[in-house]
Each structure stands twice: as C-alpha cells, then as structure tokens.
ROVOMAR-862394 format. One record per atom (N, C-alpha, C): residue in one letter; residue number from 1; x, z, y. Coordinates in nm, 2 decimals, always signed. Atoms other than C-alpha are relative to their C-alpha. Layout:
<nodes>
code:A, pos:NUM, u:X, w:Z, v:Y
...
</nodes>
This chain:
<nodes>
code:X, pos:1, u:+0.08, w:+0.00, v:-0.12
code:X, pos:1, u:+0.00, w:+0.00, v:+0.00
code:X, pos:1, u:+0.09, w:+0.00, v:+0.12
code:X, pos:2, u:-0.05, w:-0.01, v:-0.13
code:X, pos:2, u:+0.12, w:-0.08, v:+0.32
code:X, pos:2, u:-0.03, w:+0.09, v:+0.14
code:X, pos:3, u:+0.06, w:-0.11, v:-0.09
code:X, pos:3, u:+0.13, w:+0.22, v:+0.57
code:X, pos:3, u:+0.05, w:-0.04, v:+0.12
code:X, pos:4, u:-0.01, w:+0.04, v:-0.11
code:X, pos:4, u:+0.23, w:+0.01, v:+0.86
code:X, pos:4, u:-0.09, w:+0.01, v:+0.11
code:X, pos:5, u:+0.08, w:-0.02, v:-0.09
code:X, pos:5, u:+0.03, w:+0.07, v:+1.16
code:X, pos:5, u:+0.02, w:-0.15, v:+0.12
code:X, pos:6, u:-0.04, w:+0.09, v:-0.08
code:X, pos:6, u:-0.03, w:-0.25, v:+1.35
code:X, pos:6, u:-0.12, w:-0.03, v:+0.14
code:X, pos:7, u:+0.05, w:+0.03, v:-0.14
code:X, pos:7, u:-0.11, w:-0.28, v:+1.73
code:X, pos:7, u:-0.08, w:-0.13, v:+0.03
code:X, pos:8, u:+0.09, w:+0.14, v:-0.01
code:X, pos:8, u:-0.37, w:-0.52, v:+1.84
code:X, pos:8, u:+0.09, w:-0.09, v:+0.13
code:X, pos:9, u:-0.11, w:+0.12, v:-0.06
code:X, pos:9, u:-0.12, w:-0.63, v:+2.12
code:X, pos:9, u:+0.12, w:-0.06, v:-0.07
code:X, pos:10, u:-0.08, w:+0.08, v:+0.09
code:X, pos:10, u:+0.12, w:-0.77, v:+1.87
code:X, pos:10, u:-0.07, w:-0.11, v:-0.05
code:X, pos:11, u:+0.08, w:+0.09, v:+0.10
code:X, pos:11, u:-0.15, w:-0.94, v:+1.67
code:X, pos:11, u:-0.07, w:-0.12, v:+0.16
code:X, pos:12, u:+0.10, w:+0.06, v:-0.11
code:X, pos:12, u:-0.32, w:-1.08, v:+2.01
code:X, pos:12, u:+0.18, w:-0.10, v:+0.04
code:X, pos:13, u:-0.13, w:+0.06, v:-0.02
code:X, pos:13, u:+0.06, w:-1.18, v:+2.08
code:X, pos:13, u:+0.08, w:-0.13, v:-0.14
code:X, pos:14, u:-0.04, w:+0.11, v:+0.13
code:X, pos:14, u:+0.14, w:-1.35, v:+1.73
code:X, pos:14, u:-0.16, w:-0.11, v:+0.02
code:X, pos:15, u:+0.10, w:+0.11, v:+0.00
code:X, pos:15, u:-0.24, w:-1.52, v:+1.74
code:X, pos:15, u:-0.05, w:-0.10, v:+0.07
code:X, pos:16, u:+0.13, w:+0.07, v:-0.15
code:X, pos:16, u:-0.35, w:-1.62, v:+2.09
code:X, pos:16, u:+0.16, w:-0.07, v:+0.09
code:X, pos:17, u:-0.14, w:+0.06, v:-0.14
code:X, pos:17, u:+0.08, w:-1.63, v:+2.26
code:X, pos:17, u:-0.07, w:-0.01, v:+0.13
code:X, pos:18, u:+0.02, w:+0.04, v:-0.20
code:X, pos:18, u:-0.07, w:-1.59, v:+2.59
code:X, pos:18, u:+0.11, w:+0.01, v:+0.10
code:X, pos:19, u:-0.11, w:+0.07, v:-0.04
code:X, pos:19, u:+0.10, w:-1.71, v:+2.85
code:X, pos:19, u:-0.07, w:+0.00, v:+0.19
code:X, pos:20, u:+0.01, w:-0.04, v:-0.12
code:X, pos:20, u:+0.06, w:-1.65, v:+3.24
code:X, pos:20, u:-0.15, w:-0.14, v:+0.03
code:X, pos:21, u:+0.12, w:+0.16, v:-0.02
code:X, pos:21, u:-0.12, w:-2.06, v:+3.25
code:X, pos:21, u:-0.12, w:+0.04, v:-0.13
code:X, pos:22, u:+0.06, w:-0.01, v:+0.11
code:X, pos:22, u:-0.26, w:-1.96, v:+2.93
code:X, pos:22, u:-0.09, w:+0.14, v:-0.05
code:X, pos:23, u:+0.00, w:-0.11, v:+0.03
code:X, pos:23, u:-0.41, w:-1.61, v:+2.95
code:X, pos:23, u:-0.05, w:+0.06, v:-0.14
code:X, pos:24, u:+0.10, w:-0.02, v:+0.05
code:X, pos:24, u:-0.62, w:-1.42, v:+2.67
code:X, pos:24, u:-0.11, w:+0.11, v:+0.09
code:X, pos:25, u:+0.10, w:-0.04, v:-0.04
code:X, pos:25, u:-0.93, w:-1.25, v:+2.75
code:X, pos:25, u:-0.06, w:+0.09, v:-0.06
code:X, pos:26, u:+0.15, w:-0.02, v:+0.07
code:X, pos:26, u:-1.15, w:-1.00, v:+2.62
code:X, pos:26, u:-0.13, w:+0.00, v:+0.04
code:X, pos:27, u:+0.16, w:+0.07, v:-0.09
code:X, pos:27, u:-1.48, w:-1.12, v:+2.59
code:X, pos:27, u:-0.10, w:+0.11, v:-0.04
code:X, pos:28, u:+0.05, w:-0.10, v:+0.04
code:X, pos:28, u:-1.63, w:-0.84, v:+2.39
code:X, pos:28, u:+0.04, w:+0.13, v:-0.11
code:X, pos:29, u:-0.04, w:-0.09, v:+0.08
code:X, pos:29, u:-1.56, w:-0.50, v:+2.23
code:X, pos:29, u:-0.13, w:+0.10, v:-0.02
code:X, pos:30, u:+0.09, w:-0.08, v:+0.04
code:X, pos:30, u:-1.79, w:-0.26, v:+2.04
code:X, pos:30, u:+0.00, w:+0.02, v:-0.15
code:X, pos:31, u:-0.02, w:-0.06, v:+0.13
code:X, pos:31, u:-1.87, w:-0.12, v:+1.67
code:X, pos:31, u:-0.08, w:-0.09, v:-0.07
code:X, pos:32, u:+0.10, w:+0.08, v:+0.12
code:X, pos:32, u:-2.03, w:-0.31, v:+1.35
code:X, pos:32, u:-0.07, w:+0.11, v:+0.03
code:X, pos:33, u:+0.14, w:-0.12, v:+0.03
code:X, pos:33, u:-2.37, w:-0.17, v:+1.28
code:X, pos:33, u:+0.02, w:+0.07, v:-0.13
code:X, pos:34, u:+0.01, w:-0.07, v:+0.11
code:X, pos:34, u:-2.33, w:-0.08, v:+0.97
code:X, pos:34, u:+0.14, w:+0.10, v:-0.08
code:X, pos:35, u:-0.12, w:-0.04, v:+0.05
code:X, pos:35, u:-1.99, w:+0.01, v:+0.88
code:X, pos:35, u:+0.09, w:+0.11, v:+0.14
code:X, pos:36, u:-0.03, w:-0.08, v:-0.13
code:X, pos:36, u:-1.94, w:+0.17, v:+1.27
code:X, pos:36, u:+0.17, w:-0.03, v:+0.03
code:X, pos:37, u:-0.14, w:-0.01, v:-0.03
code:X, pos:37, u:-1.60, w:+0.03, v:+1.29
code:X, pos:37, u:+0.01, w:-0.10, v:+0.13
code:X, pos:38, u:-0.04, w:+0.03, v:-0.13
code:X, pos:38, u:-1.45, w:-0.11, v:+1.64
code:X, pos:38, u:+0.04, w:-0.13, v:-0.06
code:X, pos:39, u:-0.02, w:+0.13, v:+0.01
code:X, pos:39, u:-1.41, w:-0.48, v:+1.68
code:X, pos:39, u:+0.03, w:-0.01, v:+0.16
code:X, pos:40, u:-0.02, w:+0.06, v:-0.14
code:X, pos:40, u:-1.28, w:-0.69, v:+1.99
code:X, pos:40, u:+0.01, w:-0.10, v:+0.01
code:X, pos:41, u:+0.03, w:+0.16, v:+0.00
code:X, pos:41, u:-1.35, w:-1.04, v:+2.06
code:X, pos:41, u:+0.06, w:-0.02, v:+0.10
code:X, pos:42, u:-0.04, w:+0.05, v:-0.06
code:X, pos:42, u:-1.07, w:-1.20, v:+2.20
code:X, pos:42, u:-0.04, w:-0.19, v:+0.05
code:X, pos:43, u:-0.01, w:+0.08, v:-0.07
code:X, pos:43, u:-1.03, w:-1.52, v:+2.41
code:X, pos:43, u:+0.12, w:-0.10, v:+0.00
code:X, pos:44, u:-0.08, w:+0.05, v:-0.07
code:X, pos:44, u:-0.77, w:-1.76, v:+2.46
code:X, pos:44, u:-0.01, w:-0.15, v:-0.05
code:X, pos:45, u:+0.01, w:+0.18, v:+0.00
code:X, pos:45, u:-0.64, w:-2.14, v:+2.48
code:X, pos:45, u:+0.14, w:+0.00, v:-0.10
code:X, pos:46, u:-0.13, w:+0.06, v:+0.06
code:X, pos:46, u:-0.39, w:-2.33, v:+2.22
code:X, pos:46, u:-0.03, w:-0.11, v:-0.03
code:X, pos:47, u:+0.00, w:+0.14, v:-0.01
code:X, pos:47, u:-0.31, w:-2.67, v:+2.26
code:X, pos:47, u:-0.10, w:-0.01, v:+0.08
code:X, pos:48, u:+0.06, w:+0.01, v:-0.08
code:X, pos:48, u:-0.52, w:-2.65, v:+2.52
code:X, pos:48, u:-0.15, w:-0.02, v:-0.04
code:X, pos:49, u:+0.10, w:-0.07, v:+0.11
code:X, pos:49, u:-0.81, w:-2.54, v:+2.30
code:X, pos:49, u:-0.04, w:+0.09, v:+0.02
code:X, pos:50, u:+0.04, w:-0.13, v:-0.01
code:X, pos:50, u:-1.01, w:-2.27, v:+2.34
code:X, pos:50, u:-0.01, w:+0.05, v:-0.13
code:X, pos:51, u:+0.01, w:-0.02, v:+0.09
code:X, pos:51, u:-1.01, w:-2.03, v:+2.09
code:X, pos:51, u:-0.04, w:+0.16, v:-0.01
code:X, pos:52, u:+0.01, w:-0.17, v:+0.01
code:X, pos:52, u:-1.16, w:-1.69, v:+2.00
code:X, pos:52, u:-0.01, w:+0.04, v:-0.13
code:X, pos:53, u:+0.00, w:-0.11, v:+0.12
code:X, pos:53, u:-1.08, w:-1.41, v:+1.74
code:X, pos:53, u:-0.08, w:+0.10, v:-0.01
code:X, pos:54, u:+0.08, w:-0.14, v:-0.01
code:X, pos:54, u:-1.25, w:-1.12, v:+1.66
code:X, pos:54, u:+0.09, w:+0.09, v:-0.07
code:X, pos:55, u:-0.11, w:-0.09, v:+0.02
code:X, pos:55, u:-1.00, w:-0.83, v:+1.57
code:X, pos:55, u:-0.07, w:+0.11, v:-0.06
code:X, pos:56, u:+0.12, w:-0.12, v:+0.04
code:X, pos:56, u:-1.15, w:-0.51, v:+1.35
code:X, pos:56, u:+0.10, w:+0.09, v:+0.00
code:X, pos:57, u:-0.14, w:-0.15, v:-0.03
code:X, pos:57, u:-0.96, w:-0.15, v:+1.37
code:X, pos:57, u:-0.04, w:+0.06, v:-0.17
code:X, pos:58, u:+0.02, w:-0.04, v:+0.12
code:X, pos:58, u:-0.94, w:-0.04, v:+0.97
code:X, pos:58, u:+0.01, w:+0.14, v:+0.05
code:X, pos:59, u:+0.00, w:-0.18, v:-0.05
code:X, pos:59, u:-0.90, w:+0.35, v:+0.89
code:X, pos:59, u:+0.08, w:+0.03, v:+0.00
code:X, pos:60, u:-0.11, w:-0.07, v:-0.05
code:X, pos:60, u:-0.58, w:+0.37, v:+0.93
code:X, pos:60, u:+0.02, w:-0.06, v:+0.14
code:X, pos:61, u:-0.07, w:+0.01, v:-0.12
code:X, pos:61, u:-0.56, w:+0.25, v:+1.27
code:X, pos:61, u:+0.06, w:-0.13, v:+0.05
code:X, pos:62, u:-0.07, w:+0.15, v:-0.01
code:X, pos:62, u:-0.40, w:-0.07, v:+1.22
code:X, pos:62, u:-0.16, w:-0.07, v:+0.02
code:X, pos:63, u:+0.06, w:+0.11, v:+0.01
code:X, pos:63, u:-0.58, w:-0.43, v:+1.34
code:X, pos:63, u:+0.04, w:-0.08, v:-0.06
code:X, pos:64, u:+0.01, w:+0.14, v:+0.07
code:X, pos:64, u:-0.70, w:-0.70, v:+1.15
code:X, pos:64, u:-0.08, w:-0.13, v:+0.03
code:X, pos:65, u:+0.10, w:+0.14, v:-0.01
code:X, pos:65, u:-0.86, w:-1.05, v:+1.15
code:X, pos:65, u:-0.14, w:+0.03, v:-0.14
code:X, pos:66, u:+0.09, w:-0.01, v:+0.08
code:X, pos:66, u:-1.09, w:-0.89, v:+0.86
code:X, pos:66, u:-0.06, w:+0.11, v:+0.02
code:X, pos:67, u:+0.02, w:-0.14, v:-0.04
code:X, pos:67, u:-1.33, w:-0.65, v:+0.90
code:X, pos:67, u:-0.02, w:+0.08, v:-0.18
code:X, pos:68, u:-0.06, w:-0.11, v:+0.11
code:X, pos:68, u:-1.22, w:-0.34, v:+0.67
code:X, pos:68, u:-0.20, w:+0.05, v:-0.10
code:X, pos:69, u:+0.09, w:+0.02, v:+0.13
code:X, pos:69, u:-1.43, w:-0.29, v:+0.32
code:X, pos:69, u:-0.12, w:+0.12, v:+0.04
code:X, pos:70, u:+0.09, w:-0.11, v:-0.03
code:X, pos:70, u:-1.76, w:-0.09, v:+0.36
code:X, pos:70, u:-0.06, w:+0.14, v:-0.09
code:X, pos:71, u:+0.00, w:-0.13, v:+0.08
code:X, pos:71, u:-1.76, w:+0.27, v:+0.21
code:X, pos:71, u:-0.12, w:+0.02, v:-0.07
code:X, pos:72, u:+0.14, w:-0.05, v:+0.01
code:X, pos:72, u:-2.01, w:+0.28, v:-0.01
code:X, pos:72, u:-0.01, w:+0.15, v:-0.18
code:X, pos:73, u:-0.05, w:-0.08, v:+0.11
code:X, pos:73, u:-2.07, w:+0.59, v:-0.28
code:X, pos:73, u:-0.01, w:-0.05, v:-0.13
code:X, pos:74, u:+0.04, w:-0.02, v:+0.15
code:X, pos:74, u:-1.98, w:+0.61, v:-0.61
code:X, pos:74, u:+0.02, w:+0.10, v:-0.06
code:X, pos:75, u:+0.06, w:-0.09, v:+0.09
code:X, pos:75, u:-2.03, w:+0.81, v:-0.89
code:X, pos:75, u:+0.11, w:-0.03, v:-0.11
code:X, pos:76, u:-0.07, w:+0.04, v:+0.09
code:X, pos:76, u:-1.76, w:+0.87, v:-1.19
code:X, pos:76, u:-0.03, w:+0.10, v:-0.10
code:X, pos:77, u:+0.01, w:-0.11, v:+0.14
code:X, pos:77, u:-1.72, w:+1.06, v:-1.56
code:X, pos:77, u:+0.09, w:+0.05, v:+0.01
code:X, pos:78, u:-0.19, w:+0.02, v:+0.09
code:X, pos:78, u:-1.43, w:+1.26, v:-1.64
code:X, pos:78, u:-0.03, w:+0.03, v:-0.14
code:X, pos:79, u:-0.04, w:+0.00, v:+0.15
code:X, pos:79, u:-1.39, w:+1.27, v:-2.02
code:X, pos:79, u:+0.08, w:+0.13, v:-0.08
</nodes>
C-alpha cells in the first residue's frame, strides 16, 4: 500500500501545467452525496483546449482523479 500523501497542487501541476497564458481555474468544489467525500473541479487549457478534471480527496488525505471506494458494511465468521 502506498502511504504517500499527494497534494492536489502537484496533481493540478502534473495534469493541467498551468501557465501564467494558460491559467487553471477552480470551477467547483464540494462533497459527493453519498460517500461525503470532497471533490474539486478544476479548469484549464492544453493545446489550447479546454479541459476539466475533477479531483477527489481519499482517507488518507491524498488526491486522486478517482473517486475513493464507498464504505459499505460487512459482516464476517471467525472459525
């Protein structure tokens, strides 16, 4: 398991490269409904392309381009 912690300005920096001509944007930030986790919908241009991501914050803290698995209960035996 990777216990890296990764900042959404690196990822916004590796995905979008903005660029003073080129800025990114955020266009919206707020929580999934169901799973309550933080998302942020970035903005920007490549190749002179508009382009937007959406970014999700897992439980450890780190961003992703996926939003993190939804906890749901289970139930086990022990033997």
């Amino acid at each position: 398991m990777n216990d890296t912690v990764i900042p959404l300005r690196a990822l916004v920096e590796k995905w979008l490269a903005p660029t003073r001509a080129t800025p990114a944007h955020v266009v919206r930030t707020g929580r999934m409904a169901i799973t309550r986790a933080r998302y942020v919908r970035l903005e920007g241009a490549i190749s002179s392309r508009r382009l937007t991501i959406v970014f999700f914050r897992n439980g450890t803290g780190s961003w992703d381009v996926f939003p993190p698995d939804e906890q749901v209960p289970a139930m086990s035996a022990r033997f």
